[in-house]
Structure formats: C-alpha cells, structure tokens
C-alpha positions in Angstrom: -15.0 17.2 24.3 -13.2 14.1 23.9 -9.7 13.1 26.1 -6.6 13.0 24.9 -6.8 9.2 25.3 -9.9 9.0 24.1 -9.5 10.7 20.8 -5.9 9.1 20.5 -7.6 5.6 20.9 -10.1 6.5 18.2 -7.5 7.3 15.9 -5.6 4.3 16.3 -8.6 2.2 15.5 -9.7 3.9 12.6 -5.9 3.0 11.4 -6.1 -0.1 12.1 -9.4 -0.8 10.4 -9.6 1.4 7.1 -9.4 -0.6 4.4 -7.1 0.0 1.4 -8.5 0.6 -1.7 -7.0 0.5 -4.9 -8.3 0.7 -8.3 -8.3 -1.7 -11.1 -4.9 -0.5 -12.3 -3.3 0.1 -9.1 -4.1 -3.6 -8.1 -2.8 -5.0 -11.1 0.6 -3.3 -10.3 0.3 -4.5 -7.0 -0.3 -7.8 -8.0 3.1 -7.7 -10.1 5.1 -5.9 -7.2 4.2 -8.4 -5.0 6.0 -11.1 -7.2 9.2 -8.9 -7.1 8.5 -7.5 -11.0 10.9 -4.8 -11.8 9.9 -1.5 -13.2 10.7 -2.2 -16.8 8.9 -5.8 -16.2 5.6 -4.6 -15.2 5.6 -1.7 -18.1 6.5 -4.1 -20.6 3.4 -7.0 -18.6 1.0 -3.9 -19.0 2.2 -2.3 -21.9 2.2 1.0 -20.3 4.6 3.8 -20.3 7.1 3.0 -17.0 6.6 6.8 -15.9 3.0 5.6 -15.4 4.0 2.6 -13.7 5.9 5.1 -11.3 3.1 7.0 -10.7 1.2 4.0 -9.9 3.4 2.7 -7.4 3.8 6.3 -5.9 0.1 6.3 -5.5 0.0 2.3 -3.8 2.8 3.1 -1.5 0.9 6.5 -0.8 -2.3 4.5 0.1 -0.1 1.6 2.2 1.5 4.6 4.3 5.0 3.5 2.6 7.8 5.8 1.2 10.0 2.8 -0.4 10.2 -0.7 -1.8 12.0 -2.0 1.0 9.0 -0.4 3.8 6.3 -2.0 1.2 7.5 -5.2 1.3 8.5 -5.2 5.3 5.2 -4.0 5.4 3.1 -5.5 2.9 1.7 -8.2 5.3 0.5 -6.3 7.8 -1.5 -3.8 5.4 -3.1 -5.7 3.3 -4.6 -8.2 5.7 -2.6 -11.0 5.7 -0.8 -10.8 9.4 -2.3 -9.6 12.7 -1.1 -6.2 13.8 0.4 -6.6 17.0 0.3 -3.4 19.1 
C-alpha cells in the first residue's frame, strides 16, 4: 500500500502532466476566447446558437479546472502549456 506522500506525489504529477484535450469545436471557441471575443461575437464567428457557445465554454473551463472568465484567463498560461508551473 502506497504512503500518504507517496500517493499524494503521484497525484500531483498526474495533474501536472495530463494533457487537455479539446475537440474540434471546443478549440475553435477557445481559439476566439483567447482573443477576448464576447459571447454574441463568437456565436455570430461560428454561426451557432450562443446557448451552445455557453455550453462550450462550460465544458473548456470544465476541462481547464476553471469556474469563470476571469480564473481562465489568470490561468490560461499555465494550462495550456505556455508557462512553467511553478510549485
């Protein structure tokens, strides 16, 4: 049986190093959050409903480990690759 430490360490790597996946979609959407598009911009870009864009976004912050616009963009950095995670 694993230590405390031990199994805590593990699950702090596996963190660290699972890599985000996001579907065709869902990184399109990304693509025009990342650039600051509003809601009503990037339903209009995609000619999708902007429910569904909600959804979307629901489901990228979901994957990112982020509850809010704000925590994505803090954030967005660090999880997708771009910055070192200092711990």
């Amino acid at each position: 049986m694993l230590s405390k430490e031990k199994l805590f360490e593990l699950r702090r790597t596996e963190s660290i190093h699972t890599k985000i996946v996001l579907t065709k979609r869902e990184e399109d959407i990304n693509q025009l959050l990342r650039k600051g598009d509003s809601i009503k911009v990037i339903s209009s870009e995609l000619h999708i409903f902007q429910n569904t864009v909600k959804v979307y976004i629901s489901k990228i912050y979901r994957k990112f480990g982020v509850h809010s616009r704000a925590e994505y963009y803090v954030n967005y950095d660090v999880l997708s690759g771009n910055m070192e995670v200092k711990i």
